[in-house]
N, C-alpha and C positions, 0 to 999 in steps of 0.2 A: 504493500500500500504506500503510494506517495506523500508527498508531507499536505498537496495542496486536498488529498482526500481524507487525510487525517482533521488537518484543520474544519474540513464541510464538514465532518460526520460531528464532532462537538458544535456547531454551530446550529446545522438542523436542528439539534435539539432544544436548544436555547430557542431559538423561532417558537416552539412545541410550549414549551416552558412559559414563557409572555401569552396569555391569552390578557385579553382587552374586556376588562371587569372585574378580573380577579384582581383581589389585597396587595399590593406590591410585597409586603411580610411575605406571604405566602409563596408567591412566585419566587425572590431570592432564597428563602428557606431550600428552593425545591434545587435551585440551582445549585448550594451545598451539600444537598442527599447527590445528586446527580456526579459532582466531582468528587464525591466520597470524603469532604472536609468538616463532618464534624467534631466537637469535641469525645468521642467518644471511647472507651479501655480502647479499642483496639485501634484506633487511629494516632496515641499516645506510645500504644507500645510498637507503630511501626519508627516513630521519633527515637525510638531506644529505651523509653522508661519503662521499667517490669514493674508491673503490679498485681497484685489477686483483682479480676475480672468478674462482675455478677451485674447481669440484668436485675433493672430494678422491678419492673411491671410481670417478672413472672414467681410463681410459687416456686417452681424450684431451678433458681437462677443458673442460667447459663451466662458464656462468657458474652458480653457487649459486642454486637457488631448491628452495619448497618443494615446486613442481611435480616440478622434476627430479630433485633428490634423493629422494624420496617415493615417484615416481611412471613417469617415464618414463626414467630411467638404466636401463641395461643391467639393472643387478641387482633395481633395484625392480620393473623389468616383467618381469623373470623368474619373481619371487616373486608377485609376484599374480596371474600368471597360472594358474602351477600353482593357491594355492587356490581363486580365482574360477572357472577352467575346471570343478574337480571339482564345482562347484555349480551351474554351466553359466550363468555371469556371463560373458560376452563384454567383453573389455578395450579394445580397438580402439576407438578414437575419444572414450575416456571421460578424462574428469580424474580429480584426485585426491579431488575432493571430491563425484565422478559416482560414480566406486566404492565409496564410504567407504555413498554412501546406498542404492546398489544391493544392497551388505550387510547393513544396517539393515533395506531395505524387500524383503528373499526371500522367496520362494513357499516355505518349508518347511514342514515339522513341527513344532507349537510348543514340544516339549525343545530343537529344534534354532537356534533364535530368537535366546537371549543368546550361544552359543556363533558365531554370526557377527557380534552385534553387537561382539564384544569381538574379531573375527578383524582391521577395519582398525587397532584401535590396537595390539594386539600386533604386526603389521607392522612400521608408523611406528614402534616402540620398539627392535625390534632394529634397523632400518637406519640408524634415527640411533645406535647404538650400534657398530653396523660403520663406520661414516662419524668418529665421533670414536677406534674403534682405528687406523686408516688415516692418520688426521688426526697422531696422537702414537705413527707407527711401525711398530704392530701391522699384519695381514695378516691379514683375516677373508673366507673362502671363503662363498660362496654354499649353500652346503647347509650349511656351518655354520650359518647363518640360518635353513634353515627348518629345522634340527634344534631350536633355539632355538625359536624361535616356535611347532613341535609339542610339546614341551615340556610351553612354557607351556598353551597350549590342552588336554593332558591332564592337567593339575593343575585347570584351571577344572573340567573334565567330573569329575572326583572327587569335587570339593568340590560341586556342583552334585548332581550324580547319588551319592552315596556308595553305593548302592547296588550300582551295577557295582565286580564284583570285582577284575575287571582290562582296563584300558584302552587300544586298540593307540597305539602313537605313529605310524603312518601315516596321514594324512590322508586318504585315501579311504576308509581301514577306519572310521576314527572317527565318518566322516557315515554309511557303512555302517549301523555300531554302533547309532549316536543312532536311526539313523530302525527300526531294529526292534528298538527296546529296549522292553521291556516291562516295567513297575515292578511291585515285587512290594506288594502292598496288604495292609497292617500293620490291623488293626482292637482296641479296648480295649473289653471288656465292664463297662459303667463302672453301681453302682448304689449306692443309699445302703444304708450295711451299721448294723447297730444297731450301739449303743455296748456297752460290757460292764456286767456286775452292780455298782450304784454309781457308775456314770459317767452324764453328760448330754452327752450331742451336740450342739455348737454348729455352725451352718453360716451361716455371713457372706459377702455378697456387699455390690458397691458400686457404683453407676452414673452416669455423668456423659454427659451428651448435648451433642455435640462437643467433649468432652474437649481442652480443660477448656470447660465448661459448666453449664447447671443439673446438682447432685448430688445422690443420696440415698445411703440406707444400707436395708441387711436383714440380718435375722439372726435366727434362729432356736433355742429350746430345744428339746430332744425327750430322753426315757427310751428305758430300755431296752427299752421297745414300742414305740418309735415315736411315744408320744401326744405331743403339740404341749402344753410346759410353759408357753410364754411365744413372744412373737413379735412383733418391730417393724419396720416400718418409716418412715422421715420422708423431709424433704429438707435436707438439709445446705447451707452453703456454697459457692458454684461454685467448680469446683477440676474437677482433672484426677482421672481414672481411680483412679488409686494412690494419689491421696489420697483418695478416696470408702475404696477396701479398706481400710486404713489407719484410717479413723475408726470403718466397723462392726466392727473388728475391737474396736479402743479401746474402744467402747460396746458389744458384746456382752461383755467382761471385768467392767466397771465392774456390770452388771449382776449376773454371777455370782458376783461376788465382794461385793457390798452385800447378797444373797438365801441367800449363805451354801453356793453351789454351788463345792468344792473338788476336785473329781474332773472337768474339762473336757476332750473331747476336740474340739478346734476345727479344722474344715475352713475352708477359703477355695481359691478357683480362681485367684487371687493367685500365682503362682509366684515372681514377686519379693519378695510381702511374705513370704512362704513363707521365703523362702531369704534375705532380711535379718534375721528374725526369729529364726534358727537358726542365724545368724551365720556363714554359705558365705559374703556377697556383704556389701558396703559398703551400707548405707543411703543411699539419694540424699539431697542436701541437704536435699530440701523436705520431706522425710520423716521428718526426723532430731527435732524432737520429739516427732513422733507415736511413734515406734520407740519412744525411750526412756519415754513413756507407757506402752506395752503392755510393756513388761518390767518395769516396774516394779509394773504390771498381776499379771503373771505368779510376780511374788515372791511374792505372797497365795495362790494356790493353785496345784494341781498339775496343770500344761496341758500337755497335749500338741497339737500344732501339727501338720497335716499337708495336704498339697496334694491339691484334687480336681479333676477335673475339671467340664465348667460339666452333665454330663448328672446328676451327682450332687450338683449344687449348684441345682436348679429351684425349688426352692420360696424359698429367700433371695433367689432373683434376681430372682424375679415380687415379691415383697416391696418390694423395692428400687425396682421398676419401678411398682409400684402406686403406691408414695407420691409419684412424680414425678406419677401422670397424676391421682390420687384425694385425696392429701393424707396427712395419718399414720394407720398403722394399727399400733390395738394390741390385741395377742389374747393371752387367757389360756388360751385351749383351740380343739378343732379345730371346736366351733361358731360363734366371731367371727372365722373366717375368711370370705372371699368363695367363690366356688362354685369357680373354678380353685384357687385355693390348697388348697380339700379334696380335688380330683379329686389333685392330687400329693403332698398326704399320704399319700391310702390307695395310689396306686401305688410310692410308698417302702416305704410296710406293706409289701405286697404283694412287692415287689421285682420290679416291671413286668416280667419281661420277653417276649418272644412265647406263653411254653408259658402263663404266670399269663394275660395276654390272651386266651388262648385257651378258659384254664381256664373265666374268667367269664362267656366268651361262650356257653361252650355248657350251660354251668348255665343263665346266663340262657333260653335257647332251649328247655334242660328244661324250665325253668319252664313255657313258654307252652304247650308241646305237652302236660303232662301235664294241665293245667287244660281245651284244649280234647279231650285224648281220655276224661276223668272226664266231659265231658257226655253225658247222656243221649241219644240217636239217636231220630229218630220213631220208633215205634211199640214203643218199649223201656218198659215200664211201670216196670222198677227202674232210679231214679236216678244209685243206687251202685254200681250193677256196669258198667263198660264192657264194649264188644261183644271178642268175640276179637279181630277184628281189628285194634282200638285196644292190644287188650293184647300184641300181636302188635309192631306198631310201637312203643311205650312199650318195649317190654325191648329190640328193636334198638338203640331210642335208647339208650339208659341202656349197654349192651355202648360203643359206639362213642365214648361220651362218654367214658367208661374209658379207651378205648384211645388216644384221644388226645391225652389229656393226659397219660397215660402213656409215650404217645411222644414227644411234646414235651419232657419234665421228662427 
């Protein structure tokens, strides 16, 4: 085995080890079971110190290891049996660091995935916690343990799932639960809305490829129609993400405020710069001139700031994105744009959504059908009158085109 597969194989594991909910105690706990660096007899006497060796948690003590204590005592193999069996993990014959991976690598349902990866180290955490009450007096029973350890494991599932109202603390209910849990799907009807009477709508976007990486910037003017006042993009700097947002926001200001636009209502997909800028959240260090830039920014006119999402943010982003691939672009209207950047103007106009796509589609479709039922038919001497039956079809169409965009809308 080479060094750079030695190094992956302790690392996968560490990946394994972080699941996202679990106690940070727990997770580094597990990460010390895992390099085998407890305080424990036999980790002392690999140091060189001899000593008489006795498990504290059993009746008739064997020597300290992280096997035993862990793993094959009375109580550890009690406990892992119970969870392993209800997942249908077979314990018999396996170590400590066989089940740890037979956990990790389950045939389940993928909700069900971090809630075992995080099932061996909440183990190891209460039995080493039962083992140092026993150790300093206390008497901690074996269902205390997995009362503990269910627990924990339904607080992961909460945090995880918030969704579920309420969570059993029995362990066979729980994998029940997970595996026919059905998530309820949330959706945001997300579109660019005009600005009001005397306001201009800025929409800033900022992009960095491998953040940090090469960066650019976009941003965009528009009226109360929607028409495209102004609009830039360049490439900045390499810097990370947040500093891209961060400086088209900077330079979308500088601009309105040299052009003599007092009335700004400025979107960004930004939800940090969003909510440092409005002062919820700390400005991150790197950020922290820039911040003070854009308020100072903001002292000159009257901004309003607000967070969008990236489906109402399309056209500053392709901005942003052009100038990395194309170089700078600057437009004073919606003719010195490129051909995508018109196509998202007029679906902002428009306010794209299915029933407007739908709308245009079948206007367009008018179109073609009334041009081809206005031709004249062989042996129709008058050019301008179509046949009944053209006229017949034409009024259906024109009925049905009604009706469904009417139904749409």
């Amino acid at each position: 085995m080479g060094v750079c597969e030695e190094q992956a194989e302790p690392m996968s594991a560490y990946k394994k080890i972080w699941v996202k909910g679990l106690p940070f105690k727990i997770a580094f706990f597990m990460c010390k079971v895992w390099r085998n660096k407890l305080p424990l007899d036999a980790f002392f006497r690999r140091l060189g110190y001899q000593m008489a060796s006795k498990c504290w948690c059993c009746v008739d003590p064997l020597e300290e290891t992280t096997q035993h204590l862990f793993f094959t005592s009375y109580a550890a193999n009690k406990v892992w049996r119970y969870y392993l069996g209800h997942v249908g993990i077979v314990t018999e014959g396996l170590t400590l660091h066989q089940a740890i991976i037979k956990c990790w690598t389950a045939d389940v349902v993928p909700r069900l995935k971090p809630i075992l990866q995080a099932l061996p180290s909440v183990i190891v955490w209460e039995l080493w916690k039962r083992r140092n009450s026993y150790k300093y007096g206390d008497a901690v029973t074996i269902n205390r343990v997995v009362y503990q350890i269910s627990s924990t494991l339904q607080s992961l599932i909460k945090v995880r799932k918030p969704g579920i109202s309420q969570v059993s603390h029995r362990w066979p209910d729980m994998l029940k639960m997970m595996e026919q849990f059905t998530p309820n799907l949330r959706y945001t009807k997300v579109n660019w809305d005009f600005p009001k009477q005397g306001w201009v709508k800025v929409n800033t976007d900022g992009a960095s490829r491998g953040n940090p990486g090469r960066s650019s910037i976009g941003f965009v003017l528009k009226n109360k129609e929607g028409d495209v006042l102004y609009a830039c993009g360049k490439e900045i700097q390499e810097g990370t993400n947040s500093v891209a947002e961060a400086k088209a926001i900077s330079e979308a200001l500088k601009f309105c405020v040299q052009y003599d636009y007092v009335l700004i209502d400025l979107h960004t997909d930004s939800m940090v710069l969003q909510k440092v800028i409005t002062g919820e959240w700390k400005p991150p260090w790197v950020l922290g001139s820039l911040v003070e830039e854009i308020m100072d920014l903001m002292k000159r006119a009257n901004v309003k700031i607000s967070h969008t999402l990236r489906e109402g943010n399309k056209l500053a982003d392709h901005i942003a994105n052009y100038a990395l691939d194309n170089g700078l672009l600057e437009c004073y209207g919606f003719e010195d744009l490129d051909v995508q950047g018109r196509k998202l103007v007029n679906s902002d106009k428009l306010q794209c959504t299915n029933a407007a796509a739908m709308f245009w589609i079948l206007r367009e479709l008018f179109m073609v059908v009334l041009v081809f039922c206005t031709q004249p038919r062989e042996g129709n001497s008058n050019p301008n009158i179509a046949t009944k039956e053209n006229e017949k079809f034409l009024m259906s169409l024109k009925v049905f085109s009604k009706y469904k965009v009417q139904q749409e809308l």
